[in-house]
C-alpha positions as CSV (number, residue, x, y, z in Angstrom):
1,X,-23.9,20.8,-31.3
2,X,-22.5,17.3,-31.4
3,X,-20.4,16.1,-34.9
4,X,-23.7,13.1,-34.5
5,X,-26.5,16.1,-33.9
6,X,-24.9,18.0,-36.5
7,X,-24.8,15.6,-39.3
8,X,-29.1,15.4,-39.2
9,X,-29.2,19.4,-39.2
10,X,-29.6,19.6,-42.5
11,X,-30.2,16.6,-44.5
12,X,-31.1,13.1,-44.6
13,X,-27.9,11.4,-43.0
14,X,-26.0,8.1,-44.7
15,X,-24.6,6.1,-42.3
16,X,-22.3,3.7,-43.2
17,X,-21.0,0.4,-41.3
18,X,-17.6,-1.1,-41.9
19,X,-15.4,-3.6,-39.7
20,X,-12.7,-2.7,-38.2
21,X,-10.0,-4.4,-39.3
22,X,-11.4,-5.6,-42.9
23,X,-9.0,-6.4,-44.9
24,X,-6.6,-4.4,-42.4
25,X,-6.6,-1.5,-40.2
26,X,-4.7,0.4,-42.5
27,X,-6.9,-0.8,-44.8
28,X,-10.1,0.3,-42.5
29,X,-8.4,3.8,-42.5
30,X,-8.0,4.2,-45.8
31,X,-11.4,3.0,-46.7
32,X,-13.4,5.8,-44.2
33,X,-11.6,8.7,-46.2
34,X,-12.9,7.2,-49.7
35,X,-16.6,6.8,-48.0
36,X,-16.4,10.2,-46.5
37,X,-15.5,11.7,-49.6
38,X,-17.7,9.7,-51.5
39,X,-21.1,11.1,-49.1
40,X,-21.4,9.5,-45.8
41,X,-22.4,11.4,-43.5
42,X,-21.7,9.2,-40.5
43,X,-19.5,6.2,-39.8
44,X,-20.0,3.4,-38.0
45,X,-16.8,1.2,-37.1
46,X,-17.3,-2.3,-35.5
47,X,-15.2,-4.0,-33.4
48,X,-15.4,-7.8,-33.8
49,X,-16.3,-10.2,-31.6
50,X,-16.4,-13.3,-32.6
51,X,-19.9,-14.1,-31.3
52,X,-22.4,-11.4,-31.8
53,X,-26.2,-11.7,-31.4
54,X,-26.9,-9.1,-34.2
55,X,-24.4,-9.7,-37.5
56,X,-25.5,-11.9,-40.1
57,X,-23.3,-14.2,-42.5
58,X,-21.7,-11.0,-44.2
59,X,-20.8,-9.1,-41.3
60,X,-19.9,-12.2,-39.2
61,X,-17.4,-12.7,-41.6
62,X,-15.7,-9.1,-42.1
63,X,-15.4,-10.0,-38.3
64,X,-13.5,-13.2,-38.2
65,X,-11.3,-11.7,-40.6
66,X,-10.3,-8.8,-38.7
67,X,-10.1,-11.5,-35.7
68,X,-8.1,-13.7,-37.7
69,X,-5.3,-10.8,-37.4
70,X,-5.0,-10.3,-34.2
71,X,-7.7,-6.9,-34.0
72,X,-8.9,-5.6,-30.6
73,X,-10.6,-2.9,-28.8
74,X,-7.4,-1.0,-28.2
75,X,-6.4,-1.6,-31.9
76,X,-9.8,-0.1,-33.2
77,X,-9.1,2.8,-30.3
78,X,-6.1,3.4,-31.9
79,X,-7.8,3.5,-35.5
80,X,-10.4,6.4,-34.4
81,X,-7.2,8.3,-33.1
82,X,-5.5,8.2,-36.5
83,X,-8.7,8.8,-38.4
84,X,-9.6,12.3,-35.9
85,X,-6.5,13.8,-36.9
86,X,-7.2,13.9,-40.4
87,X,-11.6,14.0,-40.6
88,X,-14.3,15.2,-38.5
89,X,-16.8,12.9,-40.1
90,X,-19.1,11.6,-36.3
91,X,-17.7,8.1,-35.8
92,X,-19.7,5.4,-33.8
93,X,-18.5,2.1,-32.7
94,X,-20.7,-0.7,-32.8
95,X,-19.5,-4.4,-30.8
96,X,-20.5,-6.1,-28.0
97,X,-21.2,-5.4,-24.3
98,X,-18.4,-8.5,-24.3
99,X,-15.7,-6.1,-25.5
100,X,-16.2,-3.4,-23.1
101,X,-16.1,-5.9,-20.3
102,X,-13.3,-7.5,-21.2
103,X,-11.0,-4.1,-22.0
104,X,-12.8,-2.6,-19.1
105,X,-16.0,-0.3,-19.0
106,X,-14.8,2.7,-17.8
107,X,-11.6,2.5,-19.2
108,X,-12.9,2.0,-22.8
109,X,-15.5,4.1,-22.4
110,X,-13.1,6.7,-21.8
111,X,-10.2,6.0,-24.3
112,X,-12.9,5.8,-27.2
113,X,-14.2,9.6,-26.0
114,X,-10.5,10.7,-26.2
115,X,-9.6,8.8,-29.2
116,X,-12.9,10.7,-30.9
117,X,-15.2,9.0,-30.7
118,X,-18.7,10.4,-30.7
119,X,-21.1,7.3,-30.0
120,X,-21.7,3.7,-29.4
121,X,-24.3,1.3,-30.6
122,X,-23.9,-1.7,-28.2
123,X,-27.1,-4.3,-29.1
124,X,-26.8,-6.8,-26.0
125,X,-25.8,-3.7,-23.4
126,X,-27.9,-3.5,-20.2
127,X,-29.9,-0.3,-20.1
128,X,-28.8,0.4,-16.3
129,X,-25.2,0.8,-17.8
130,X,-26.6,3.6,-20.0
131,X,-25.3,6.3,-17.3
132,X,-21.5,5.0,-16.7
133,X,-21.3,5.5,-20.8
134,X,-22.8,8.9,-20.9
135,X,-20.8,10.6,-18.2
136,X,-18.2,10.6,-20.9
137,X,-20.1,12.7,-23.4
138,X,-20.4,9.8,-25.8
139,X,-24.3,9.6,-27.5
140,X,-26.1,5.9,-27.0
141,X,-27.4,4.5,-29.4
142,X,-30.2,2.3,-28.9
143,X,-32.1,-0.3,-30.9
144,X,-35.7,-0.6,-31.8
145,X,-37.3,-3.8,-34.0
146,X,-40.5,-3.9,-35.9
147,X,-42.1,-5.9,-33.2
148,X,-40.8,-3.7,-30.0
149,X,-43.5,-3.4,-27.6
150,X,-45.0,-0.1,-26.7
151,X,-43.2,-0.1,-23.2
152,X,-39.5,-1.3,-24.8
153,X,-40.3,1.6,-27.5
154,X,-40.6,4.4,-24.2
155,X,-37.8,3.4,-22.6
156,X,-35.6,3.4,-25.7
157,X,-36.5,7.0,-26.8
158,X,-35.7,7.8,-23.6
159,X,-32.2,6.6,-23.1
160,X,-31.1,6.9,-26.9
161,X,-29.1,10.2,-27.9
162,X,-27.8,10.7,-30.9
163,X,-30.4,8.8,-32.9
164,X,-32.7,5.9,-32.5
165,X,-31.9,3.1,-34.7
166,X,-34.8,1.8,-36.3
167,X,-33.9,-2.1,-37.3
168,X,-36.1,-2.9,-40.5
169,X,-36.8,-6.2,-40.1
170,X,-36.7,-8.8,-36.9
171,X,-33.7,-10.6,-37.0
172,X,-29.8,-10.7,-38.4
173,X,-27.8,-8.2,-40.0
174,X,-28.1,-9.0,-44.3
175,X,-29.4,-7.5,-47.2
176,X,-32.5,-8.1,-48.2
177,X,-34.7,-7.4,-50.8
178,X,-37.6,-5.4,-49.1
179,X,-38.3,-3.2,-45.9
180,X,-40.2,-4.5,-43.7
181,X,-43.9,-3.6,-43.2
182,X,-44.2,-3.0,-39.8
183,X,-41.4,-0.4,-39.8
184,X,-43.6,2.7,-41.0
185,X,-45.9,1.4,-37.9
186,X,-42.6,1.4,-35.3
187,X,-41.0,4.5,-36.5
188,X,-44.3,6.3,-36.0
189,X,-44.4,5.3,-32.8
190,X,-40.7,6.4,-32.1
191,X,-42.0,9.8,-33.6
192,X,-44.4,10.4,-30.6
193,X,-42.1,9.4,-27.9
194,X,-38.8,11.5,-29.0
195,X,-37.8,14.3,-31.2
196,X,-34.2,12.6,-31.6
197,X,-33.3,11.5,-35.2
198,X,-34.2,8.1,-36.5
199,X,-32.3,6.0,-38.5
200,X,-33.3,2.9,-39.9
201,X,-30.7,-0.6,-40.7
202,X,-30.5,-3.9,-41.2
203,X,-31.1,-5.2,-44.5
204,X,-30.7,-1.6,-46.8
205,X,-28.6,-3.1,-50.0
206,X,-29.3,-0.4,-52.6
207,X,-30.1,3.1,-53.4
208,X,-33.7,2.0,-54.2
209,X,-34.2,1.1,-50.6
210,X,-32.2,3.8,-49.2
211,X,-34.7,6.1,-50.9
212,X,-37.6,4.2,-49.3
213,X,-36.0,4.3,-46.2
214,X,-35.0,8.0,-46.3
215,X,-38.8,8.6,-46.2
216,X,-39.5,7.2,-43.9
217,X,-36.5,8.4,-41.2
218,X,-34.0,10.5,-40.7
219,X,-31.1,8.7,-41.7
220,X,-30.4,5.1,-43.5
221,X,-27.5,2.6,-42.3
222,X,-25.9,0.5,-44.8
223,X,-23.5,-2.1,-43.6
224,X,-23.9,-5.8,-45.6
225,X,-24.3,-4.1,-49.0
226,X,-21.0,-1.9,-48.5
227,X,-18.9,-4.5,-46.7
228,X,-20.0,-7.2,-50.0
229,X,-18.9,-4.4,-52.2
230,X,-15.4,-3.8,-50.5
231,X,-14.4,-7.7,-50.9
232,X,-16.0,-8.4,-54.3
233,X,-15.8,-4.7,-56.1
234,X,-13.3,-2.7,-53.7
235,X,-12.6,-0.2,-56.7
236,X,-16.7,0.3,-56.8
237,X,-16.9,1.6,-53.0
238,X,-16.8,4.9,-53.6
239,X,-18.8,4.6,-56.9
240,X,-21.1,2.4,-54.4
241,X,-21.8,4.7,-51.6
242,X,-22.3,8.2,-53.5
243,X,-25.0,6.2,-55.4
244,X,-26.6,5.5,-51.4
245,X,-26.0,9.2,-50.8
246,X,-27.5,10.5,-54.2
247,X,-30.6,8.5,-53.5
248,X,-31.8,9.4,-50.7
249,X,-30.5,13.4,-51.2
């Protein structure tokens, strides 16, 4: 079993999104101990790109911050290598198709697997390069919106491992004050079509919705709501995040 697999076995699963790079790598590194002792189950590390299709206002930000300083792919590669020595929490990237290209497919592909990574969440990457990703033992993670059609829905439970990620509303990364409808509707659909996990994102900014979430799926992403509370309140983050973990426990 997979460090991904393994952290569904027997719970609900928090994962968490931060940017790598925000305030600093150091400071990135520092900040997945804390959230891993604090509960997460799962982390989610994005590499910015200074034009993303997915990120909203908050996480657009924590990007052009960690751009601002110079971060890259072989800098957040670097990061995961540092952070496997010392944790075995499953750590995902999440960027853009853009990055991979640009540092090379294959080659980043296969410095992430070796660095320890365990997965990729990749919104804008062509589902004919699901195969060149996979040979290298890394899960794919694979979007699904609240207004996916029935054919999109199929061909994502097929090529997801790890977990399907459930988006909770159409649109932008952001908190927001209330799941979406439609997502009970999607995520039983996702049900029927794969017995992977499901986790749901986009827009989660407190335990109350977590714990909505969390009966809904498998597993709740929280990325705005953390990323807010390491720039405003960075003493509250691990106050912030075992509160998300309680909740939905």
């Amino acid at each position: 079993m997979n460090r991904i697999a393994g952290a569904f076995k027997n719970n609900k699963a928090l994962i968490v999104f931060i940017m790598a790079g925000d305030p600093s790598l150091a400071g990135t590194e520092q900040l997945v101990y804390q959230i891993e002792k604090a509960g997460a189950d799962i982390i989610e590390l994005g590499i910015p790109f200074s034009d993303s299709i997915a990120d909203g206002v908050t996480i657009q930000g924590a990007a052009n911050r960690s751009l601002k300083q110079g971060t890259t792919a072989a800098d957040a590669i670097r990061l995961a290598g540092k952070i496997r020595k010392r944790s075995q929490i499953p750590l995902i990237f999440m960027t853009s198709f853009n990055i991979l290209i640009s540092h090379g497919i294959a080659k980043f592909v296969k410095e992430s697997a070796a660095a320890g990574i365990d997965g990729l969440i990749i919104p804008d990457l062509p589902v004919d390069e699901a195969e060149t990703i996979r040979k290298n033992g890394l899960d794919l993670i694979f979007l699904v919106s609240p207004n996916s059609s029935d054919e999109h829905i199929r061909l994502i439970a097929k090529k997801s491992s790890g977990f399907v990620y459930a988006v909770s509303i159409a649109g932008i990364t952001g908190a927001r004050k209330n799941l979406h409808l439609q997502i009970k509707a999607a995520i039983n659909k996702i049900k029927k079509l794969t017995k992977i996990p499901i986790a749901i994102g986009f827009g989660i900014s407190n335990p109350k919705q977590a714990a909505e979430a969390s009966k809904l799926a498998d597993g709740v992403i929280v990325g705005s709501a953390v990323i807010d509370v390491i720039n405003k309140k960075p003493k509250q983050i691990g106050k912030f995040v075992s509160s998300l973990k309680k909740a939905i426990s």
